[in-house]
One Martini backbone bead per residue (centre of mass of N, CA, C, O) as a GRO file, in nm:
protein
  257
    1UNK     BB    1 -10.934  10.557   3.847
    2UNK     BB    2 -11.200  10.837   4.126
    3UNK     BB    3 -11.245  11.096   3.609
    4UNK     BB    4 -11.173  11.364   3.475
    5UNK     BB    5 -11.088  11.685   3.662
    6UNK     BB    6 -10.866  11.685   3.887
    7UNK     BB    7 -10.704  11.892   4.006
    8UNK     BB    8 -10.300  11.979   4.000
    9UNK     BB    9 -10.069  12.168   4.198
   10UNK     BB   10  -9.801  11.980   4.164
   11UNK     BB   11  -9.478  12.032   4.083
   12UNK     BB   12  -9.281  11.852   3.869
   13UNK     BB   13  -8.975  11.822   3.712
   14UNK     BB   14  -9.090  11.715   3.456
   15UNK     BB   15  -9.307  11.963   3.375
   16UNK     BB   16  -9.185  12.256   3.440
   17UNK     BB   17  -9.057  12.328   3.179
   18UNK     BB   18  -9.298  12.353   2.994
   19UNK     BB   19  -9.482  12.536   3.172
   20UNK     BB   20  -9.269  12.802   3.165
   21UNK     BB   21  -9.261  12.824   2.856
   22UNK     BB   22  -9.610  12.812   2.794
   23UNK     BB   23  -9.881  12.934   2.936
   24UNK     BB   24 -10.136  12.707   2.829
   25UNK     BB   25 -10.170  12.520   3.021
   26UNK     BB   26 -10.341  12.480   3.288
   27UNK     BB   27 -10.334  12.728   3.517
   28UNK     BB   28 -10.242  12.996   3.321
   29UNK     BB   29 -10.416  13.247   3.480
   30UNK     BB   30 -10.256  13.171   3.757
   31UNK     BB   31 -10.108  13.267   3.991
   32UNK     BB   32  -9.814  13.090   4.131
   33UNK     BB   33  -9.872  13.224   4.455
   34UNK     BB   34 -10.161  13.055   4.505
   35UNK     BB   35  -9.961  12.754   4.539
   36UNK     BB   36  -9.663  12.890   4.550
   37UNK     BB   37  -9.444  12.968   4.853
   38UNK     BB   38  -9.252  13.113   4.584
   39UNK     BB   39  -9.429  13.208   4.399
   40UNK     BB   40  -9.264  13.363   4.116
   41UNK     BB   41  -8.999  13.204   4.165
   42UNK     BB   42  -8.979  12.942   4.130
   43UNK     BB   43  -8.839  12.650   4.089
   44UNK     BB   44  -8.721  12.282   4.089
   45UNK     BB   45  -8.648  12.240   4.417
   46UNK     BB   46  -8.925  12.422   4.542
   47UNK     BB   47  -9.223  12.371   4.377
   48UNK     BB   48  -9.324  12.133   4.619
   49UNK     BB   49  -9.387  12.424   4.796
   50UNK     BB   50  -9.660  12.501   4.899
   51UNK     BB   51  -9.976  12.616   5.103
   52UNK     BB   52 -10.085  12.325   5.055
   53UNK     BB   53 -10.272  12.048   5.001
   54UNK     BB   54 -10.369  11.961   4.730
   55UNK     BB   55 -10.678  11.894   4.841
   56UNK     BB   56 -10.733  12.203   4.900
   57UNK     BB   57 -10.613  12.280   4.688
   58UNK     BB   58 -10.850  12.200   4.414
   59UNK     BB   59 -11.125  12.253   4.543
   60UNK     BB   60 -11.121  12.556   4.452
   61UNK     BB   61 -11.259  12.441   4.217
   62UNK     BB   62 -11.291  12.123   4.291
   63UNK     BB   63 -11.560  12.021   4.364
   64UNK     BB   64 -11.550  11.711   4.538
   65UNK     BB   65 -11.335  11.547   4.410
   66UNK     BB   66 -11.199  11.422   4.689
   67UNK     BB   67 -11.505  11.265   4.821
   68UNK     BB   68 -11.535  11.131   4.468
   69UNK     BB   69 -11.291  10.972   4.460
   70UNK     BB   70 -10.983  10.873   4.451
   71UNK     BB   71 -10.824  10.831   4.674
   72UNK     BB   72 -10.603  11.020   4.889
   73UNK     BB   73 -10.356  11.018   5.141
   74UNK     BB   74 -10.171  10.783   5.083
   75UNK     BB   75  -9.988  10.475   5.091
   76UNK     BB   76  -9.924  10.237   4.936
   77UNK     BB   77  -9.900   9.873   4.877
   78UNK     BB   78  -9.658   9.997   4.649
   79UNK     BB   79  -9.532   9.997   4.394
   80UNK     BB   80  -9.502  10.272   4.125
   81UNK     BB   81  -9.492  10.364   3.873
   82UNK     BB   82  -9.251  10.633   3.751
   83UNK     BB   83  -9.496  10.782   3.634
   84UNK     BB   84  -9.614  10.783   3.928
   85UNK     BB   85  -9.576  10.960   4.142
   86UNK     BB   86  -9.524  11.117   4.471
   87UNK     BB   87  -9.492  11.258   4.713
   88UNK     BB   88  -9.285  11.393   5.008
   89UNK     BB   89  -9.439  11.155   5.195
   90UNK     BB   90  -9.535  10.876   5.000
   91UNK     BB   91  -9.818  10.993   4.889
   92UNK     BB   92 -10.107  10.965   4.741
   93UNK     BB   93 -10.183  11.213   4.450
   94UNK     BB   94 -10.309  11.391   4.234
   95UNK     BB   95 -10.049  11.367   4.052
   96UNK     BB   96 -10.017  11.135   4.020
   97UNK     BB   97 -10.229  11.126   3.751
   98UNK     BB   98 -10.173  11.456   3.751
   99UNK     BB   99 -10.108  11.786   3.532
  100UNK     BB  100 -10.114  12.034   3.608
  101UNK     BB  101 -10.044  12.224   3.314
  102UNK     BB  102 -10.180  12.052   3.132
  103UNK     BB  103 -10.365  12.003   2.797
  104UNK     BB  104 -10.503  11.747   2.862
  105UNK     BB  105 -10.774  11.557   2.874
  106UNK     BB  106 -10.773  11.529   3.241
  107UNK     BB  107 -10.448  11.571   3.299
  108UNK     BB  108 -10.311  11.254   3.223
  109UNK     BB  109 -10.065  11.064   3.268
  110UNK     BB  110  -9.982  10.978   2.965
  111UNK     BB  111 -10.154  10.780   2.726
  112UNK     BB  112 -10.364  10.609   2.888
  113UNK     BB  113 -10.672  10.521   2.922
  114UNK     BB  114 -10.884  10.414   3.113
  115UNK     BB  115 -10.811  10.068   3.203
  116UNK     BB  116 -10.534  10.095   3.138
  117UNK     BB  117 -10.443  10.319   3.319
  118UNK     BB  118 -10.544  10.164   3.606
  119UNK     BB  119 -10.325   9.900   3.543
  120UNK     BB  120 -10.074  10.035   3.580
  121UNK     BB  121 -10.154   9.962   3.933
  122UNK     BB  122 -10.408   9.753   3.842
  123UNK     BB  123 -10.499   9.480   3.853
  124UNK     BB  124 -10.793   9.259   3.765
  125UNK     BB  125 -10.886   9.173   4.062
  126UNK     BB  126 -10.975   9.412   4.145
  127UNK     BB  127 -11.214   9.437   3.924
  128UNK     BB  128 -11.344   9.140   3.964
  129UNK     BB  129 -11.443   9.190   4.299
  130UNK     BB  130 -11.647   9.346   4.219
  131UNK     BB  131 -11.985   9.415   4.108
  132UNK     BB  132 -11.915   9.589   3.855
  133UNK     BB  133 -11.616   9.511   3.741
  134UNK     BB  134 -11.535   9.815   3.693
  135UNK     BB  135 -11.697  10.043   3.568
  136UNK     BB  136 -11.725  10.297   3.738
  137UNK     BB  137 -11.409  10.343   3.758
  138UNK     BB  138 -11.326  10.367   3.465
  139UNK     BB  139 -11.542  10.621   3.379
  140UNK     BB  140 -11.466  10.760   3.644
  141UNK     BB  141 -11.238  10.884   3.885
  142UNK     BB  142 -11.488  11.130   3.903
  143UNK     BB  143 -11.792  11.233   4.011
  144UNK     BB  144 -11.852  11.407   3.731
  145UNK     BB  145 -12.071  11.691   3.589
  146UNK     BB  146 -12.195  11.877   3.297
  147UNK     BB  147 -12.398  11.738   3.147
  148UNK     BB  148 -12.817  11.785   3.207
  149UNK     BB  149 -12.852  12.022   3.327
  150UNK     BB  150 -13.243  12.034   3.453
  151UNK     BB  151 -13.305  11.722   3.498
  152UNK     BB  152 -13.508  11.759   3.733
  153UNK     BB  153 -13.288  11.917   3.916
  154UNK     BB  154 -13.043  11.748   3.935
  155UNK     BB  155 -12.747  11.636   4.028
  156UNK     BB  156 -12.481  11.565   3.906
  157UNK     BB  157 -12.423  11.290   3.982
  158UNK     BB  158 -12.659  11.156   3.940
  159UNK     BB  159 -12.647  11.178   3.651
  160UNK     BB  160 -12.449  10.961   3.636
  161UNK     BB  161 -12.587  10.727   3.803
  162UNK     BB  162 -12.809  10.723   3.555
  163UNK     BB  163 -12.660  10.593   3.342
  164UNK     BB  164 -12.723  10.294   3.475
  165UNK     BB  165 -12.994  10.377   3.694
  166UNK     BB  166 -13.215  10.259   3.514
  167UNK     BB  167 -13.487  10.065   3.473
  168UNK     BB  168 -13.320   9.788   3.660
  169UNK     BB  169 -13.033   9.732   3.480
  170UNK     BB  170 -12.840   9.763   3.804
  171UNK     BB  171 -12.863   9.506   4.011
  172UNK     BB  172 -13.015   9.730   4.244
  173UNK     BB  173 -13.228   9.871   4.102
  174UNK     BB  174 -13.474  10.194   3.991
  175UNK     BB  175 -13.529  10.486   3.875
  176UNK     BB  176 -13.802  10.693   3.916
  177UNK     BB  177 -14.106  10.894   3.797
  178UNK     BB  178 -14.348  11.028   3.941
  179UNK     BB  179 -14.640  11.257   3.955
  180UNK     BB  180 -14.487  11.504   4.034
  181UNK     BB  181 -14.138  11.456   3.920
  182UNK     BB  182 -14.014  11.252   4.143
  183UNK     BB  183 -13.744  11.163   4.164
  184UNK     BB  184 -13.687  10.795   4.239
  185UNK     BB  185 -13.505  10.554   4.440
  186UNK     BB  186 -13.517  10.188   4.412
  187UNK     BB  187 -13.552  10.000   4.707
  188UNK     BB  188 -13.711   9.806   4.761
  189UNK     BB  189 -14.037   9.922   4.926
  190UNK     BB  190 -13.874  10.252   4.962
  191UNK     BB  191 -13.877  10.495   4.825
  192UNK     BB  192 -13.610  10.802   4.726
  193UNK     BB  193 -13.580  11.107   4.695
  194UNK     BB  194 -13.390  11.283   4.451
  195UNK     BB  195 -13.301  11.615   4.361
  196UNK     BB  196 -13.364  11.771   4.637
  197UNK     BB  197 -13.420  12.038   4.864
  198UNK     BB  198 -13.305  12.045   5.168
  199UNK     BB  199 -13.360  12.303   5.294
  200UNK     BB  200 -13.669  12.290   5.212
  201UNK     BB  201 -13.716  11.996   5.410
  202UNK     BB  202 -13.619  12.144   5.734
  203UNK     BB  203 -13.811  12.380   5.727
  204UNK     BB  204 -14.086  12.164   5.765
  205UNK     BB  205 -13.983  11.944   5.915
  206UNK     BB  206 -13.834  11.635   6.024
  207UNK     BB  207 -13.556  11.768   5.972
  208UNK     BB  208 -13.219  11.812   5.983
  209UNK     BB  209 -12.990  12.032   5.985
  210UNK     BB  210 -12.799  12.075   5.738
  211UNK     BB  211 -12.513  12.100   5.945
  212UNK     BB  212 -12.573  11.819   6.081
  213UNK     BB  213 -12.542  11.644   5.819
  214UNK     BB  214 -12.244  11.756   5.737
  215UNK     BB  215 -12.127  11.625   6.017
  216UNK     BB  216 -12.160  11.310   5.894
  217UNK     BB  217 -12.116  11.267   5.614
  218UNK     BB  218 -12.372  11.357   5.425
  219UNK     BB  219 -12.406  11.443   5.112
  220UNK     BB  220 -12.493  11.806   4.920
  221UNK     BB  221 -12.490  11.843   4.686
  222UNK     BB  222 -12.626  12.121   4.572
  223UNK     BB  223 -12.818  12.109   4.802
  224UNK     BB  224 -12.914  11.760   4.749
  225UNK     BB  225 -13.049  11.488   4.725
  226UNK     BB  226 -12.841  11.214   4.653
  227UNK     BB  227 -12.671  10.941   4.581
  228UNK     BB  228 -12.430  11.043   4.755
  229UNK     BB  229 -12.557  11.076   5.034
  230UNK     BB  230 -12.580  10.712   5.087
  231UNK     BB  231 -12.333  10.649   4.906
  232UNK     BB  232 -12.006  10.532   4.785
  233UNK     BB  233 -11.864  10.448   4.494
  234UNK     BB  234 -11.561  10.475   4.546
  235UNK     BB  235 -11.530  10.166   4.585
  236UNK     BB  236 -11.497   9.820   4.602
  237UNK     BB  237 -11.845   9.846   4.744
  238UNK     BB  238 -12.019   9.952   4.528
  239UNK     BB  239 -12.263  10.097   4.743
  240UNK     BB  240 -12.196  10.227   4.974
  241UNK     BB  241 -12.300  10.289   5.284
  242UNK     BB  242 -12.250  10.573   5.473
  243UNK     BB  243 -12.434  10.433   5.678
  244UNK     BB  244 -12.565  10.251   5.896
  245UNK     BB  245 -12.883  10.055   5.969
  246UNK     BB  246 -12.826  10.035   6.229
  247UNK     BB  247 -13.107  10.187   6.390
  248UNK     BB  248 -13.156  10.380   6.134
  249UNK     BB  249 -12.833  10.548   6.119
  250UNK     BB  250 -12.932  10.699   5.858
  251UNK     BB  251 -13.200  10.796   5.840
  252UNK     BB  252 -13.118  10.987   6.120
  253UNK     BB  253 -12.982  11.172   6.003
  254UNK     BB  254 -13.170  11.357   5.863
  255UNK     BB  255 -13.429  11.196   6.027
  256UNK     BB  256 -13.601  11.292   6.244
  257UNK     BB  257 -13.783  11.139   6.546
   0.00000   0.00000   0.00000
């Protein structure tokens, strides 16, 4: 399922035995009471009363997380299996896939990696239906990235979806590097410059300020504009548009008028 980073930070009582034992394992350096209700007393019956919802501690370590991964914050339209719990609201949390104190790379529930992983919960026609037939969720259930940086100075993102989406091989357009080194996503007629900084682009005017384009929903990983800033990964409708082309009401969130 959108792999691998996002810390969960719900202990819940399979866990806690471990975890109580040993810290050795992720967020060992942080006390406690950073995310549980009751500091350093906490127990296994009181675990999951945590300060916040899973979704707000997580990010402040994993920023983006949630914005680009697998949806979180809702009940399934299924029973999952045992091993994948859900919170104590009955949706479905960071925690259901991974576990807070976990020592395993991506912090992963069971043994299970890759499309195996995403099968315990999802069937074959869920990633049959999709235009990349999941490959895009399998590689990774959350889009986020830590080597390349520095590559034409473009942002986290982009760099993963540069993985599959380059030189036209991606059945959806193609990315160059122009003659001054800006990268371009080609898609139809009008190239669109990615991994330049935004702030920089609105100081000169013709676009709009950068907190009303935040407010937009429209995102700037590390301040740039990326491919997330348009399109939206992480869904079935895999590059889907954050905002409607009707009236050029995407266009417009960034460029003024």
């Amino acid at each position: 399922m959108r792999a691998g980073v996002a810390a969960v930070l719900l202990l819940l009582a399979a866990s806690i035995g471990a975890a109580a034992g040993s810290r050795n394992g992720h967020l060992a350096g942080v006390e406690c009471g950073t995310c549980h209700l009751a500091g350093n007393d906490f127990d296994q019956a009181q675990a999951s009363k945590l300060l916040a919802p899973e979704e707000t501690l997580c990010t402040r370590c994993h920023e983006h997380a949630v914005q680009f991964s697998h949806p979180t914050g809702f009940a399934p339209g299924r029973t999952l299996p045992a091993g994948y719990p859900l919170d104590w609201r009955g949706d479905l949390s960071c925690s259901t896939c991974h576990l807070a104190h976990g020592q395993e790379p991506g912090l992963l529930r069971g043994t299970e990696h890759s499309k195996a992983f995403c099968r315990a919960c999802h069937e074959e026609a869920f990633f049959s239906r999709m235009k990349d037939a999941g490959i895009s969720l399998v590689l990774s259930g959350h889009l986020h990235i830590h080597n390349g940086r520095g590559t034409h100075d473009i942002d986290a993102y982009s760099l993963q979806c540069l993985a599959c989406h380059v030189d036209g091989h991606d059945r959806g357009g193609a990315v160059s590097v122009g003659r001054n080194g800006i990268l371009n996503i080609v898609r139809g007629a009008a190239p669109h410059p990615i991994g330049r900084e935004y702030r920089d682009a609105s100081r000169k005017g013709s676009f709009r300020p950068e907190h009303e384009v935040l407010n937009k929903k429209i995102a700037l990983p590390e301040g740039k504009v990326s491919c997330v800033s348009c399109h939206d990964a992480y869904t079935k409708d895999h590059g889907r548009l954050a905002a409607s082309l009707n009236r050029s009401a995407l266009c417009l969130s960034c460029h003024a008028r």
